[in-house]
C-alpha positions in Angstrom: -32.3 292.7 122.9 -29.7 295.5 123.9 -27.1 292.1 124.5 -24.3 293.7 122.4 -21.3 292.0 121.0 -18.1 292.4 119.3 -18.7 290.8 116.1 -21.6 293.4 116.0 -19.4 296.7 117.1 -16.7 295.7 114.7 -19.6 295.2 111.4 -21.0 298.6 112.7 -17.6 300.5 112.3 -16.4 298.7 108.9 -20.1 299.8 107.7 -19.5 303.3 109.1 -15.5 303.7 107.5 -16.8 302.4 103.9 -19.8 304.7 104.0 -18.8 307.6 106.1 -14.9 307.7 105.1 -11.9 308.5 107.2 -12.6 311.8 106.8 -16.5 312.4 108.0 -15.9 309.4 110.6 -14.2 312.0 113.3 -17.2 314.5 112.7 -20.0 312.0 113.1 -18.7 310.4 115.7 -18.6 314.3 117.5 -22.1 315.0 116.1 -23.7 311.5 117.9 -21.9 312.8 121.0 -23.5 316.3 120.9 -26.7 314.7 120.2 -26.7 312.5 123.2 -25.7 315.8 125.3 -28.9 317.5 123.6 -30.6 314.7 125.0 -29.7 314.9 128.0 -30.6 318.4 128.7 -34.2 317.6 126.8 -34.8 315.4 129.3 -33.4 317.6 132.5 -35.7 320.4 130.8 -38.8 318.4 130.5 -38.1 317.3 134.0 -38.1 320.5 135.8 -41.3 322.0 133.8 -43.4 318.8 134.7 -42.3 319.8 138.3 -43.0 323.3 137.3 -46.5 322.4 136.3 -47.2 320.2 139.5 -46.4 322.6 142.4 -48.4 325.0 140.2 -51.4 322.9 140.8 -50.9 321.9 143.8 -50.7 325.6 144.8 -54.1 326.1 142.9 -55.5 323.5 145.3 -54.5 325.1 148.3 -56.2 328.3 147.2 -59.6 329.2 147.9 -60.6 329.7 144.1 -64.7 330.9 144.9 -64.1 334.5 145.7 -62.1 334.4 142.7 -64.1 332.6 140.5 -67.4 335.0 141.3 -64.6 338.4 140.6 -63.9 336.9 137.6 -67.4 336.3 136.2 -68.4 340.3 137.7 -65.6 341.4 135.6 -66.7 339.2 132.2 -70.1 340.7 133.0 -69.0 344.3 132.7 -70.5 344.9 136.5 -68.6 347.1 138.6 -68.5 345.8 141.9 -69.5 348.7 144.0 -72.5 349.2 141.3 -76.0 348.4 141.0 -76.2 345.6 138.1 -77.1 347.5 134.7 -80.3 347.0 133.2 -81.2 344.2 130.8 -81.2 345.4 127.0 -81.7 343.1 124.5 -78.9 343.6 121.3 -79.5 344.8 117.9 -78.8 342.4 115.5 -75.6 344.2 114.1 -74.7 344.6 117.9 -72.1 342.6 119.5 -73.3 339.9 121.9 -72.1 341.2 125.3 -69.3 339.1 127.1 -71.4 336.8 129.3 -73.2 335.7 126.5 -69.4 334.7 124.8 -68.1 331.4 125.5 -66.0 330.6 128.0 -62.6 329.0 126.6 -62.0 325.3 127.6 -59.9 324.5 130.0 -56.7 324.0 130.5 -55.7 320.5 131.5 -53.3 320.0 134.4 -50.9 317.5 134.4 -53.4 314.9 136.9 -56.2 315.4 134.1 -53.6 314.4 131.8 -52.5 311.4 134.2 -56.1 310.3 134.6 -56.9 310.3 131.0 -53.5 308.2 130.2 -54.9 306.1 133.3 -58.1 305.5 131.9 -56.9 304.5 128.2 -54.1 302.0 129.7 -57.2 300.4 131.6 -58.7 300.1 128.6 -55.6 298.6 126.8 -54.6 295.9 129.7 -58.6 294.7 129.2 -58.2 294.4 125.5 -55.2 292.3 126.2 -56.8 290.3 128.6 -59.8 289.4 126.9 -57.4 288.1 123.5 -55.2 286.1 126.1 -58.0 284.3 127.6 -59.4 283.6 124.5 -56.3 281.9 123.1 -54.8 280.1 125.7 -56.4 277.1 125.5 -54.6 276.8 122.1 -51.5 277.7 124.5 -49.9 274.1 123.0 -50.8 274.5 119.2 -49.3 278.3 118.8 -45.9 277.2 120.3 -46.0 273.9 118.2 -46.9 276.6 114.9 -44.4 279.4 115.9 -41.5 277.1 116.4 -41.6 275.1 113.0 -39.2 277.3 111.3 -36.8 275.6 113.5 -38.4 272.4 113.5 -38.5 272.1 110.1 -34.4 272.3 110.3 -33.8 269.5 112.8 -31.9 266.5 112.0 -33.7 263.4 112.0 -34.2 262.1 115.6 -33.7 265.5 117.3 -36.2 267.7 119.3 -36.1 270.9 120.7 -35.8 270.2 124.8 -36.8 272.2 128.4 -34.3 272.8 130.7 -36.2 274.4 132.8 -38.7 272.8 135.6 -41.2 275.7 134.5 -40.4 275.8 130.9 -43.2 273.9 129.5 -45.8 275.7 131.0 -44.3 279.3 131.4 -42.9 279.4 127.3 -46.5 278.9 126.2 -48.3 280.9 128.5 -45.1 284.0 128.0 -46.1 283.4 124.1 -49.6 283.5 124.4 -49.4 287.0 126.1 -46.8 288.2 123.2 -49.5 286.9 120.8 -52.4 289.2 122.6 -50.4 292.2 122.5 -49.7 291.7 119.1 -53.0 291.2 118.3 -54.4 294.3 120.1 -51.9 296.6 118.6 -54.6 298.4 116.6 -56.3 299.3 119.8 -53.2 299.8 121.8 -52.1 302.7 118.6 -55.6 303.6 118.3 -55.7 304.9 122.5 -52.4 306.8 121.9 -53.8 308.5 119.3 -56.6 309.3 121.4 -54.1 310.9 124.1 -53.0 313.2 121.3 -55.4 313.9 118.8 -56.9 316.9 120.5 -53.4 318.9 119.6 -53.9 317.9 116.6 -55.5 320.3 114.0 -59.2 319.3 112.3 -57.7 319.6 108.9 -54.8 317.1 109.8 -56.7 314.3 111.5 -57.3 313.0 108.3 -54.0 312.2 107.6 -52.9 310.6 110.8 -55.6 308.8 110.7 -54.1 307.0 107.4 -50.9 306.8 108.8 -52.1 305.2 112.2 -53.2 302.5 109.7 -50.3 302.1 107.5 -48.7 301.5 111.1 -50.6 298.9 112.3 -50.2 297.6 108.8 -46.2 297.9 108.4 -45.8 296.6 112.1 -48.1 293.4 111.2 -45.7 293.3 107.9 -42.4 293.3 109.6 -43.6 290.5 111.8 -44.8 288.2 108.7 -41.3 289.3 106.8 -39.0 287.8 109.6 -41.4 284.6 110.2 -41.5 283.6 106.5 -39.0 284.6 105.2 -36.1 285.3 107.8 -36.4 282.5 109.9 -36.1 280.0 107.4 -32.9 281.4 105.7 -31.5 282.2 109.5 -32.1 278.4 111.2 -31.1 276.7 107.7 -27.7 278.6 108.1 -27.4 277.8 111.4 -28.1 274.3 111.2 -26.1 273.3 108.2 -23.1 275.5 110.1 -23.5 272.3 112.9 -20.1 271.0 113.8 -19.6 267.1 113.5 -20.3 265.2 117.0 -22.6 268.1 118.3 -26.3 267.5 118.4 -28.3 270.7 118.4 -31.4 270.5 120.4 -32.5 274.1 121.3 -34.3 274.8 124.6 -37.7 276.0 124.2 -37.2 279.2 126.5 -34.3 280.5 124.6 -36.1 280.1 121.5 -38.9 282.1 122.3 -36.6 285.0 123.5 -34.7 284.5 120.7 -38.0 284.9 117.9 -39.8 287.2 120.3 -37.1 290.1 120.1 -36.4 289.7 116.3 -40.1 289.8 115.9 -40.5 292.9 117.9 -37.5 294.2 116.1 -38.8 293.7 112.8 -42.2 295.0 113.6 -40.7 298.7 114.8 -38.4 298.5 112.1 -40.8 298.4 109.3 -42.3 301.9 110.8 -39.5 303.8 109.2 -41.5 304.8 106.3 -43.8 306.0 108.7 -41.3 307.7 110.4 -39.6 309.4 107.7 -43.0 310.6 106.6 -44.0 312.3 109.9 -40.6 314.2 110.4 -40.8 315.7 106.7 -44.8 316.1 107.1 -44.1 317.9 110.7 -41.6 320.2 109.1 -38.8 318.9 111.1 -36.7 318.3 108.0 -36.9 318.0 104.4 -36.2 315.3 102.1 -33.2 316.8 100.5 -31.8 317.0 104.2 -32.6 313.2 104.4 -30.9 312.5 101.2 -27.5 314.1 102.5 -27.7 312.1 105.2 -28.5 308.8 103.9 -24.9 307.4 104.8 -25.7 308.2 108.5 -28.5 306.6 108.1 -27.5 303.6 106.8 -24.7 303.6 109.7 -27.5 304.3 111.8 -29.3 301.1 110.4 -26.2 298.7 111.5 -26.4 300.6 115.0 -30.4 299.9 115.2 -29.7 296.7 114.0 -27.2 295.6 117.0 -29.5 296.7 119.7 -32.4 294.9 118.6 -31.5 291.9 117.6 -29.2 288.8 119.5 -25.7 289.1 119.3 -25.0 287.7 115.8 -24.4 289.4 112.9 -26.5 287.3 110.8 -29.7 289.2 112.6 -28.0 292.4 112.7 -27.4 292.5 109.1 -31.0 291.4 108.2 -32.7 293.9 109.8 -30.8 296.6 108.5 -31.2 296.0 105.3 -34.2 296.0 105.2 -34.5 299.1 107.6 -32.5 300.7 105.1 -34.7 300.3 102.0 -37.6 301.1 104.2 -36.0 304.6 104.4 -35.6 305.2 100.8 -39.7 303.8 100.5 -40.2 306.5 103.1 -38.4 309.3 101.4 -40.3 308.1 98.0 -43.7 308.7 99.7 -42.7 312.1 101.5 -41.6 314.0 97.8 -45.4 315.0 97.8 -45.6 316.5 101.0 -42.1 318.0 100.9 -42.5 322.3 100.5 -40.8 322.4 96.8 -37.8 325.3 97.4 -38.7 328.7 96.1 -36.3 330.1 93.3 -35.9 333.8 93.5 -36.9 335.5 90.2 -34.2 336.2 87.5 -34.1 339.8 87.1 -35.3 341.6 84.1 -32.4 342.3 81.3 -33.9 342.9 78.5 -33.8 346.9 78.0 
């Protein structure tokens, strides 16, 4: 992942001169350059307001907040504080409670309540995780045997996959095992992150996140299945019948588990673009007739996504996007019903 090479930068800028032309190539090449500058200062500014936010607390600490508190709760009260506390009525019906009686608002979490919640839920997560691991690794053996038959099954006769390493047969099962776990507790990983935001989100809209946290989990389990049975085959057939005479390919079991964990993890997040697409047109972000204009960025963004993820072939990089890029026009397909339909301004009366 992230091992870039040139067969991959030279596919990305043929894709992005057929698609973009000579013409708009200049302008989105100065567009992804302001973008990474926007970045940038994103990042600066969320920097400096999360140190904002901790010297204000930290200055809260160091104040003595009782006499403050007990001013406050005089003033809600209505009580003047060189007065004599006013008599005890009890409120007509059509009267207005008084402002003790009103509810205080909650709280407004400081940036260590929001630590210790994200603290708590990634204690949760790393159980979860453990508990699947040490449930399936005494079948450490058999899941490495099952995930690396697509290349098996492409072998000539009389050769074997082989560890170089001293550590290799022990640490590629036990590395895969883990993977396996995390994929496994993805719905509970997803499902804790959506806990650390769901209380911004309003009542009315929880309903639908709560089917697109699904159709995540979903999608990401899809992607996964897509490159295992159906990429792999097609990708080690062509790589083995591409074999030159007198060389004998026997793959080392480490590099092959790299190798099918990153296109896995690849083709998981890449099969959340429908997902994605939906959120940013549901959010108001953009709309889909903005997406539609910009489909041939995309699908140079595609190539791009494509090279980062996957190993440095373009065999890889061109099967994920692809498919990344029909994902998008999925995605676009499902967000026509929540797009705001453009209002036309009324034709004006003529007739006389």
């Amino acid at each position: 992942m992230f091992d870039i090479g040139f067969s991959e930068l030279l596919l990305v800028g043929l894709v992005a001169l057929l698609v973009l032309g000579p013409e708009r190539l200049p302008i989105a090449a100065r567009n992804a350059g302001l973008w990474l500058g926007r970045a940038k200062r994103a990042m600066n500014t969320l920097k400096a307001q999360v140190t904002q936010e901790l010297d204000h607390e930290h200055l809260l600490q160091s104040i003595d907040q009782q006499p403050l508190r007990q001013l406050e709760q005089q003033l809600r009260d209505g009580i003047r504080l060189d007065a004599a506390p006013p008599p005890e009525t009890t409120p007509s019906p059509g009267q207005p409670a008084p402002m003790s009686d009103l509810p205080l608002p909650a709280p407004r979490l400081s940036v260590t309540g929001h630590l210790t919640r994200l603290r708590s839920r990634l204690v949760r997560c790393v159980l979860a995780i453990l508990v699947v691991f040490c449930a399936l690794f005494p079948f450490a053996q058999q899941l490495y045997s099952f995930v690396s038959q697509p290349l098996r099954d492409f072998l000539p006769s009389g050769a074997t996959m082989i560890a170089t390493g001293v550590t290799s047969p022990f640490l590629a099962p036990l590395k895969l095992t883990m993977m396996i776990a995390l994929f496994i507790s993805m719905p509970l990983l997803l499902h804790q992150a959506w806990g650390m935001i769901a209380p911004a989100v309003y009542r009315q809209e929880r309903r639908t996140a709560a089917w697109l946290l699904a159709a995540s989990v979903v999608l990401f389990y899809a992607g996964m299945a897509f490159a295992f049975f159906l990429v792999f085959p097609m990708m080690f057939g062509f790589f083995t019948s591409v074999t030159p005479d007198g060389v004998a390919m026997m793959t080392d079991i480490a590099l092959y588990l790299d190798f099918i964990l990153a296109l896995l993890l690849a083709f998981g997040l890449a099969f959340e673009i429908p997902v994605a697409t939906f959120l940013v047109i549901w959010a108001g972000i953009t709309d889909v007739q903005t997406l539609q204009k910009s489909r041939p960025y995309v699908i140079v963004g595609c190539f791009v996504v494509g090279m980062l993820l996957t190993p440095p072939d373009v065999f890889s990089q061109t099967m994920l996007a692809v498919p990344m890029w029909i994902l998008f026009e999925l995605g676009l397909l499902a967000s026509r019903s929540v797009s705001k339909p453009r209002t036309e301004a009324p034709e004006p009366d003529t007739a006389g």
